[in-house]
C-alpha positions as CSV (number, residue, x, y, z in Angstrom):
1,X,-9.9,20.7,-78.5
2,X,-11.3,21.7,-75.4
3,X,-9.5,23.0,-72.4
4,X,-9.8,21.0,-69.0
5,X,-11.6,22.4,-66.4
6,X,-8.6,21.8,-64.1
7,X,-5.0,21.7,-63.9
8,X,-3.7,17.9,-62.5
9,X,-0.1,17.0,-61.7
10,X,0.5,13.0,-61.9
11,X,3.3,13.1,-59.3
12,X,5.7,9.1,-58.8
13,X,7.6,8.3,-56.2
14,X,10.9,10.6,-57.9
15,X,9.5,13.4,-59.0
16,X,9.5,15.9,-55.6
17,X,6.8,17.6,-54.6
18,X,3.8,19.4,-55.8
19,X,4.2,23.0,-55.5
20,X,1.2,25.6,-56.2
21,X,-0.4,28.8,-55.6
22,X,-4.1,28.6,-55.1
23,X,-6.6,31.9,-55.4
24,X,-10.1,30.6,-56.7
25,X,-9.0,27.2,-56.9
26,X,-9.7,23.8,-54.6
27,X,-6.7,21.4,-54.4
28,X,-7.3,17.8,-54.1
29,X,-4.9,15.4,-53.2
30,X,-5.3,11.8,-53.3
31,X,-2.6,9.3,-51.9
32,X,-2.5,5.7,-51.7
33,X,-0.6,4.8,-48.4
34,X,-0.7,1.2,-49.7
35,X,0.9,2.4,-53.1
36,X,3.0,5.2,-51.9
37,X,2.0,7.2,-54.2
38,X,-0.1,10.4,-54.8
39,X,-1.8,12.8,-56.8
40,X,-3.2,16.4,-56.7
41,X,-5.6,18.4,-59.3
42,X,-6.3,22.4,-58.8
43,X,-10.2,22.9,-59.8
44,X,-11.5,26.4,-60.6
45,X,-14.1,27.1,-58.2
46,X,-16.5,28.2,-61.4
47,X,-15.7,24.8,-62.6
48,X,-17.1,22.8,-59.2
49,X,-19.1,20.3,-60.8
50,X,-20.4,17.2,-61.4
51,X,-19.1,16.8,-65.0
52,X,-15.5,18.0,-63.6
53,X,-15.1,16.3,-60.9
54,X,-15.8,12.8,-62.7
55,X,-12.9,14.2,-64.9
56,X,-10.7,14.8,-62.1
57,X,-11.9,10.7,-60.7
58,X,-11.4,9.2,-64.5
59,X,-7.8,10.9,-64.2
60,X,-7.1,9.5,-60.8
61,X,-8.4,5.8,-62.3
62,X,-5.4,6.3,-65.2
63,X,-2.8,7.2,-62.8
64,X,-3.9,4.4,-60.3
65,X,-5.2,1.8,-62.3
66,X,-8.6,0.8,-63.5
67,X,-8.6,-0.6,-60.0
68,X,-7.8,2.3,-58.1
69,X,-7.2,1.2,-54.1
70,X,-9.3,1.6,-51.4
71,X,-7.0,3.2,-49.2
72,X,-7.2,6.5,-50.7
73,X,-7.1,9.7,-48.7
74,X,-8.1,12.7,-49.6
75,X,-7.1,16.1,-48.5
76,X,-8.3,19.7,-49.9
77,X,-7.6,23.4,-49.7
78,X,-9.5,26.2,-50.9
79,X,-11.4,29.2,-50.1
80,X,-14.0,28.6,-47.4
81,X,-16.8,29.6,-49.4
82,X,-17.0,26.3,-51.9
83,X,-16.2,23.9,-48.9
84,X,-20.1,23.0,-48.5
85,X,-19.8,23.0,-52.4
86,X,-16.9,20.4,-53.4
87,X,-18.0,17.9,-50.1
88,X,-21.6,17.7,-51.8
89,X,-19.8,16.5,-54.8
90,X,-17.5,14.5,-53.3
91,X,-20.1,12.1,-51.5
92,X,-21.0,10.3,-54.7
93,X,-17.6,8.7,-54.7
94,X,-17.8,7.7,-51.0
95,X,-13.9,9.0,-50.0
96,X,-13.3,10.0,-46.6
97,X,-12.1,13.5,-46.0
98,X,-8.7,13.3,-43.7
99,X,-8.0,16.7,-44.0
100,X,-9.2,19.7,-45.0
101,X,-8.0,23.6,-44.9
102,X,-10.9,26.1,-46.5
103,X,-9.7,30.3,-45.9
104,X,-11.6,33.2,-45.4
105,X,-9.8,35.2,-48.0
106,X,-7.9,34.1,-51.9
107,X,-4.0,33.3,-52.2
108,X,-2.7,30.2,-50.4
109,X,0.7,28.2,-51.3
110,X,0.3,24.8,-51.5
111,X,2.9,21.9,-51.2
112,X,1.7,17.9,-51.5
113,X,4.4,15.3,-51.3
114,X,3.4,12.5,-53.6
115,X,5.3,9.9,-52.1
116,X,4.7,10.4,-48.2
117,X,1.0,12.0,-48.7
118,X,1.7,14.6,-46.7
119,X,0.2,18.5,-47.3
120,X,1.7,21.6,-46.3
121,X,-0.4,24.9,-46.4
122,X,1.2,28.3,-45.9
123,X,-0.6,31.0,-44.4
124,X,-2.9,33.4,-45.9
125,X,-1.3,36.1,-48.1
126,X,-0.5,39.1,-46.5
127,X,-1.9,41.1,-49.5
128,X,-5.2,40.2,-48.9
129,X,-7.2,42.4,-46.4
130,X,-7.5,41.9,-43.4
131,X,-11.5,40.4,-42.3
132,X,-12.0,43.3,-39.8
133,X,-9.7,46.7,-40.1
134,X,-7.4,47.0,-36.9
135,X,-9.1,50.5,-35.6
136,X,-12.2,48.3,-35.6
137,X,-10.5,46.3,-33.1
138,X,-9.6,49.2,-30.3
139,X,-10.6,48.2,-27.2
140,X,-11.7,44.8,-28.0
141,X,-9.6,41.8,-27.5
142,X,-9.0,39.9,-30.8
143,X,-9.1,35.9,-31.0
144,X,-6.2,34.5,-31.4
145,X,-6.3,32.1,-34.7
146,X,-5.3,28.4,-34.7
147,X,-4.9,25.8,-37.3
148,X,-4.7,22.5,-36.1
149,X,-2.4,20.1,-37.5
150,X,-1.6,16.8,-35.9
151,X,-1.4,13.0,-37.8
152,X,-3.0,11.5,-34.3
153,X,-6.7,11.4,-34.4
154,X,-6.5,11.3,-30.5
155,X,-4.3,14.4,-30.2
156,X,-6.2,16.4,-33.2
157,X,-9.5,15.7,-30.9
158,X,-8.1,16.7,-27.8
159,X,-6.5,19.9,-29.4
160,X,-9.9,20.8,-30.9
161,X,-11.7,19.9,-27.4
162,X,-9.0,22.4,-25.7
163,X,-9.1,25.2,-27.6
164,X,-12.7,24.9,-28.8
165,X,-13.7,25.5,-24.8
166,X,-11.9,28.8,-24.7
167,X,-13.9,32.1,-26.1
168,X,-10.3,33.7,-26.9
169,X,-9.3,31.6,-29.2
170,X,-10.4,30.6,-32.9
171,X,-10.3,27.6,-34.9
172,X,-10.0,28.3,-38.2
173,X,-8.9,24.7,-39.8
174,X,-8.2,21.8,-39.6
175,X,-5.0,19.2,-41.3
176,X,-4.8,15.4,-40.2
């Protein structure tokens, strides 16, 4: 028997949320607003592939339905350099994006609540180094580091607008 190329946690309406710790992993969530219900899967980034990922969708199928509903949303964490990676492979199964959080460095907690949808991502571990040593820093003025989070299209675009215009500050993701 074979091991799974993932880890996927079929969460109903009564059994709390999905708690995880991410290092090389993406997490996927997928909620059905029209169901109220969700589900997540943690992918190894060496596993990001075509044959997984159909895995991950024939899963999602079983814990839907064989006729899994329209309204799904999908929302994914991981580390930022398998973001261009896991979008590629997503666009064969034509689901919008609503959210997405990809990090610089490895070690993020994770919590998805099945039953609302919603995702909460913790900030980066302080264990893990820092991108640019402080002394590197003397003299200079560092950016300060936003993640925006907002349920409001509107507002999440004017945020973006607002701090994108201003050199001091730094987007670094984004969480409708």
């Amino acid at each position: 028997m074979s091991q799974r190329p993932y880890g996927s946690f079929n969460s109903g309406t009564d059994s709390g949320p999905v708690r995880v710790h991410i290092k090389d992993e993406v997490f996927v969530s997928l909620y059905s607003p029209s169901l109220s219900r969700g589900c997540a899967a943690v992918i190894r980034t060496a596993q990001l592939n075509p044959p997984t990922i159909k895995m991950v969708f024939a899963d999602v199928h079983t814990i839907f339905g064989a006729d899994a509903p329209k309204d799904l949303q999908l929302k994914l964490v991981g580390p930022r350099a398998s973001e261009t990676q896991m979008l590629d492979l997503l666009k064969a199964y034509d689901l919008k994006v609503q959210g997405s959080v990809w990090r610089e460095h490895l070690g993020t907690d994770v919590v998805f609540y099945p039953e609302t949808g919603r995702l909460r991502v913790a900030k980066e571990d302080s264990s893990t180094p820092a991108q640019t040593p402080p002394a590197a820093h003397a003299g200079t003025a560092r950016k300060m580091r936003v993640l925006i989070v907002d349920d409001s299209p509107t507002i999440h675009k004017l945020l973006t607008s607002i701090f994108s215009s201003d050199p001091e500050i730094e987007i670094v993701g984004h969480v409708q």
